[in-house]
Backbone and ligand atoms as CSV (ligand in chain L), in Angstrom:
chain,resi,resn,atom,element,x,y,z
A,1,UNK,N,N,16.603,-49.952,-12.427
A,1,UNK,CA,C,18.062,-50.070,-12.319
A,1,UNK,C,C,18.630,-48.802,-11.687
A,2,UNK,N,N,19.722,-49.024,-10.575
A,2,UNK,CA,C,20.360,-47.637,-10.115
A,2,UNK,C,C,21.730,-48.018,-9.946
A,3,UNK,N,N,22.548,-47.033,-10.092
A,3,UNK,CA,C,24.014,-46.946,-10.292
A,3,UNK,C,C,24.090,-46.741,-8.697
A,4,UNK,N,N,25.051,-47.278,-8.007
A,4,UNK,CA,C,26.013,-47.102,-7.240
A,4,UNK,C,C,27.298,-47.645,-6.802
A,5,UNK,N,N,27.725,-46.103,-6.618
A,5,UNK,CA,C,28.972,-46.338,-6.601
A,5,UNK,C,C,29.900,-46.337,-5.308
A,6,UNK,N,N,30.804,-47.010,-4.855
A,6,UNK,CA,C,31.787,-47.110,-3.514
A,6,UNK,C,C,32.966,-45.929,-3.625
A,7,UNK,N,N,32.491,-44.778,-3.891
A,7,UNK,CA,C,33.746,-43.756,-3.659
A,7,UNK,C,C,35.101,-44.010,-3.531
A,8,UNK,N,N,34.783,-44.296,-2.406
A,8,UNK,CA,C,36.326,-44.770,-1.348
A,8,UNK,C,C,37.537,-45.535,-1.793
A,9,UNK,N,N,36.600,-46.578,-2.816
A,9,UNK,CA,C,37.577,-47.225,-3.278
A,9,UNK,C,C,37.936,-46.956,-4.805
A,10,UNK,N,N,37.182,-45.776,-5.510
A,10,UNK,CA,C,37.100,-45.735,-7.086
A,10,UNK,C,C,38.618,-44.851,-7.174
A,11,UNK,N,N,39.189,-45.520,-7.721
A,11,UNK,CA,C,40.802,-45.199,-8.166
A,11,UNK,C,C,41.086,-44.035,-9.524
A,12,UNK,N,N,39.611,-43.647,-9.809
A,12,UNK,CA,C,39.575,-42.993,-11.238
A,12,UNK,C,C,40.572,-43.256,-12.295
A,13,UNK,N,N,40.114,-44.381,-12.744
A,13,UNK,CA,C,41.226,-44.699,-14.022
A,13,UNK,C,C,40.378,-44.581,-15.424
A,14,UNK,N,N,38.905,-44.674,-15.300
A,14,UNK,CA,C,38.209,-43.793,-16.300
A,14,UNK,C,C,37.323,-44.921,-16.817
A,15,UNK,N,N,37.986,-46.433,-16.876
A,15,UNK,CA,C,37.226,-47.562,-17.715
A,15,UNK,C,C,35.718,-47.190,-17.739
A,16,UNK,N,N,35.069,-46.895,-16.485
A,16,UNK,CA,C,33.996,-46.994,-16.695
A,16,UNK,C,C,33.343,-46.151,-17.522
A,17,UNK,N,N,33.982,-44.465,-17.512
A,17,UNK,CA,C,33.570,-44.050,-18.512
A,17,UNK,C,C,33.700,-43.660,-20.213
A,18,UNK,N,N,34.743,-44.738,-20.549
A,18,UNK,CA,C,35.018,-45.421,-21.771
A,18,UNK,C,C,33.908,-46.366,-22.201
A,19,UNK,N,N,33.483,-47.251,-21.035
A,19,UNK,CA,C,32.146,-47.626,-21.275
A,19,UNK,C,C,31.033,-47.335,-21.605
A,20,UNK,N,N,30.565,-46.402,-20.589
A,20,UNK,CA,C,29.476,-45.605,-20.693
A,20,UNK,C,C,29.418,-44.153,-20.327
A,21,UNK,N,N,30.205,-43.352,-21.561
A,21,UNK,CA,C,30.407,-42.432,-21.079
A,21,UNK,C,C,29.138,-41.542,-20.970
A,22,UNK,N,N,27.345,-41.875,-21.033
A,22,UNK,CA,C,26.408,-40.955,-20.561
A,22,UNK,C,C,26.476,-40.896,-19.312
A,23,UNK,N,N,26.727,-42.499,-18.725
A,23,UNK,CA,C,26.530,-42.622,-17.059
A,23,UNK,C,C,27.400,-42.065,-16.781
A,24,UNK,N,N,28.689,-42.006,-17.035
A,24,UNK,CA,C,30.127,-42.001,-15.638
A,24,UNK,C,C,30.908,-40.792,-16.488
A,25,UNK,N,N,31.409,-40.236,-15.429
A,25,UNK,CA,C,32.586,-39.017,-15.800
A,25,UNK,C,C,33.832,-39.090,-14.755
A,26,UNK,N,N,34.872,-39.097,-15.074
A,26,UNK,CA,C,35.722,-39.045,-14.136
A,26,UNK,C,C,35.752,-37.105,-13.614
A,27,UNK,N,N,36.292,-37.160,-12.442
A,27,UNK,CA,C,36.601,-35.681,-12.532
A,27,UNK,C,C,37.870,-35.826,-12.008
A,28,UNK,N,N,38.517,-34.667,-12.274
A,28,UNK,CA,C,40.012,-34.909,-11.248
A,28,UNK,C,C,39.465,-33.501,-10.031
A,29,UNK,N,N,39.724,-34.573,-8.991
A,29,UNK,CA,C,39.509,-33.117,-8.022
A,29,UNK,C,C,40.546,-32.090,-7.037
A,30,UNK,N,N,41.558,-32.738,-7.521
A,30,UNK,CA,C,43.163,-31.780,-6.720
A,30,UNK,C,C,43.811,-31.739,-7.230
A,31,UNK,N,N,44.010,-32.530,-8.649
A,31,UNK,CA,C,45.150,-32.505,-9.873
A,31,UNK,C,C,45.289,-33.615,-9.605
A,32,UNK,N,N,45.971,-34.903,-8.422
A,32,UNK,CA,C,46.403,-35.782,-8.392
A,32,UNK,C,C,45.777,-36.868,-8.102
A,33,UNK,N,N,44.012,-36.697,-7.665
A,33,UNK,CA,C,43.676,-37.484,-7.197
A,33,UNK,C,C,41.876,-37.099,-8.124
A,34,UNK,N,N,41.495,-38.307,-8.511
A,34,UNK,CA,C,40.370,-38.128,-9.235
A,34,UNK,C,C,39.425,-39.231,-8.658
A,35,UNK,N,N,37.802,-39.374,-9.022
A,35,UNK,CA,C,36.575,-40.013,-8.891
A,35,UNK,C,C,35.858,-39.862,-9.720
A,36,UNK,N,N,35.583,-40.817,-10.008
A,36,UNK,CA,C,34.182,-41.003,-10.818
A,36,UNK,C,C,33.101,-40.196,-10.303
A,37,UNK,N,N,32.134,-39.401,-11.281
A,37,UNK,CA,C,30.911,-38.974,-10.930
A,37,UNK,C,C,30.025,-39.678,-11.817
A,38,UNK,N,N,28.806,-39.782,-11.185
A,38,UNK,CA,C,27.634,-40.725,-11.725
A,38,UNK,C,C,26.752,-39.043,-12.365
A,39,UNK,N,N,26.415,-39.457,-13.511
A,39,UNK,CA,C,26.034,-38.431,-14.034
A,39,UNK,C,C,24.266,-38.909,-14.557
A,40,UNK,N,N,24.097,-39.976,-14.798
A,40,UNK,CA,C,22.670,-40.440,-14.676
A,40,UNK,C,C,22.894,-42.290,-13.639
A,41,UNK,N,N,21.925,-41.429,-12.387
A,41,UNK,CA,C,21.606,-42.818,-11.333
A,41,UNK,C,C,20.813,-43.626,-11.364
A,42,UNK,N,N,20.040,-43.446,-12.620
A,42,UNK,CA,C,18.951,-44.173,-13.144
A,42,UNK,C,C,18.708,-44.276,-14.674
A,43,UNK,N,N,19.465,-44.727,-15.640
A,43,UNK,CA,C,19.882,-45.508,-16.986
A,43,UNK,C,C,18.573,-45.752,-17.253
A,44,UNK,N,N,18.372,-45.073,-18.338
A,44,UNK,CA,C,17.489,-45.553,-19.069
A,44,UNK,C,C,17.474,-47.028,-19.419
A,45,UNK,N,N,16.162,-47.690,-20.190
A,45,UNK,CA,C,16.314,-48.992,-20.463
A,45,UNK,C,C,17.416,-48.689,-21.975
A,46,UNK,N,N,18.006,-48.322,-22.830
A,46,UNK,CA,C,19.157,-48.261,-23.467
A,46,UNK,C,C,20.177,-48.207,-22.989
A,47,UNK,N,N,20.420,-47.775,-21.818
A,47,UNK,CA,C,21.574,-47.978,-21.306
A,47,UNK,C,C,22.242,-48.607,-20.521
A,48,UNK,N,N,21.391,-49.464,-20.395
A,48,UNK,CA,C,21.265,-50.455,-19.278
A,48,UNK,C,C,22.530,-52.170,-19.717
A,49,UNK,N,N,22.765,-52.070,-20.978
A,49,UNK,CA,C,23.798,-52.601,-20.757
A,49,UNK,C,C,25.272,-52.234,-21.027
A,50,UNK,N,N,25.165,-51.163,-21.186
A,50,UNK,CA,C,26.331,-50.444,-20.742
A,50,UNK,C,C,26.741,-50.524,-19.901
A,51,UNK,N,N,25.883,-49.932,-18.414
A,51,UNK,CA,C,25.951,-49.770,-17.299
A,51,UNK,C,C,26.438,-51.137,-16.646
A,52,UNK,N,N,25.860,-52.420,-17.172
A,52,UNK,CA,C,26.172,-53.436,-16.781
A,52,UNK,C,C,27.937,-54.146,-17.266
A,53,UNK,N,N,28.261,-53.244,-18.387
A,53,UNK,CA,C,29.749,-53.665,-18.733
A,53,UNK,C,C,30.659,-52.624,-18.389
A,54,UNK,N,N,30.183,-51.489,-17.998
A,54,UNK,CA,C,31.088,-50.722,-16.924
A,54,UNK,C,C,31.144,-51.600,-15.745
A,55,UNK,N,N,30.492,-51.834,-14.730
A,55,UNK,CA,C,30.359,-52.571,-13.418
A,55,UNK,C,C,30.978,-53.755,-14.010
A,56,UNK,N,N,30.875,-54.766,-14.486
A,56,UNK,CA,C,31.942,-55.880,-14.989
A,56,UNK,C,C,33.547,-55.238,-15.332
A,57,UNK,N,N,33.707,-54.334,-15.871
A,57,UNK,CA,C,35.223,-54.032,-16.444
A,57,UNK,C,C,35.861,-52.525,-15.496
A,58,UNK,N,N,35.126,-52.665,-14.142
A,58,UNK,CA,C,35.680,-51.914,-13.072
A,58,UNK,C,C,37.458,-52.282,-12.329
A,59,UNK,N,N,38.038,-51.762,-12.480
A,59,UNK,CA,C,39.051,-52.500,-12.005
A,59,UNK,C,C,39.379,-52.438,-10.494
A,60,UNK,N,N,38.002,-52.215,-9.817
A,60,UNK,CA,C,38.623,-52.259,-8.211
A,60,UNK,C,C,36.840,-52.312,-7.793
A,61,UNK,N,N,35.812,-52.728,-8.682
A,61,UNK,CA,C,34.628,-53.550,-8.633
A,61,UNK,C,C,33.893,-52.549,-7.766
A,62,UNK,N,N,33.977,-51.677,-7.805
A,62,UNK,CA,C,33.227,-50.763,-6.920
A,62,UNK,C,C,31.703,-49.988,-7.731
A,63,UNK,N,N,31.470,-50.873,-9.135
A,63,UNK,CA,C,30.205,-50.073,-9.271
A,63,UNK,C,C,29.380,-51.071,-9.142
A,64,UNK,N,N,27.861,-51.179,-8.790
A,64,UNK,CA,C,27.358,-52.401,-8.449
A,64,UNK,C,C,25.664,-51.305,-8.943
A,65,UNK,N,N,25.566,-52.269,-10.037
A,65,UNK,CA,C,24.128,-52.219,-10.232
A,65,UNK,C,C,22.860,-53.124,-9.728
A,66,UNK,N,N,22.221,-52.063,-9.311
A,66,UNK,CA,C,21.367,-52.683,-8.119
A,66,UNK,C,C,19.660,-52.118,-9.149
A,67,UNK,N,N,18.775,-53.730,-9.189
A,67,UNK,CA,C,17.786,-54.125,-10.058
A,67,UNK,C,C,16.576,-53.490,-9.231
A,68,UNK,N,N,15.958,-52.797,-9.231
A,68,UNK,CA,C,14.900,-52.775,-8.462
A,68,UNK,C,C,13.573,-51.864,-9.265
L,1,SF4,S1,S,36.277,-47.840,-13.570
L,1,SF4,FE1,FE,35.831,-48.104,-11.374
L,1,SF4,S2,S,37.672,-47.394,-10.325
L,1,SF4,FE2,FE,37.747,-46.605,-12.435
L,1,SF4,S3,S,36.807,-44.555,-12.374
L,1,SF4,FE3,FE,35.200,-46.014,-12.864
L,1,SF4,S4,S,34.293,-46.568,-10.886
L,1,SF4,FE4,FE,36.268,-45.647,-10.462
């Protein structure tokens, strides 16, 4: 399993790391404008459905866990 994430469009509103806060951290990076940082890109098998209800409760769908 690997986390990735679409930058561009992550609005930093934090859900994801309410979810899973081992994987995801928001940072704020100018005061007004923040992103998610992926803090583990490879989830252990415990965390693995976390990771999967962050990416479901994204509100602009930009995390996409990819199975491999
Ligand atoms: S929930 Fe989605 S939009 Fe919000 S900070 Fe996380 S990745 Fe970005």
């Amino acid at each position: 399993m690997r986390v990735v994430i679409d930058l561009d469009l992550c609005g930093g509103y934090g859900t994801c790391e309410s979810e899973a806060p081992e994987i995801f951290r928001v940072v704020d990076v100018s005061g007004d404008y923040a992103h998610v940082e992926v803090l583990l890109e490879r989830p252990p098998e415990a965390l693995r459905e976390k990771a999967r209800a962050a990416e479901r409760q994204c509100p602009n769908r930009v995390i996409t866990i990819v199975e491999d």
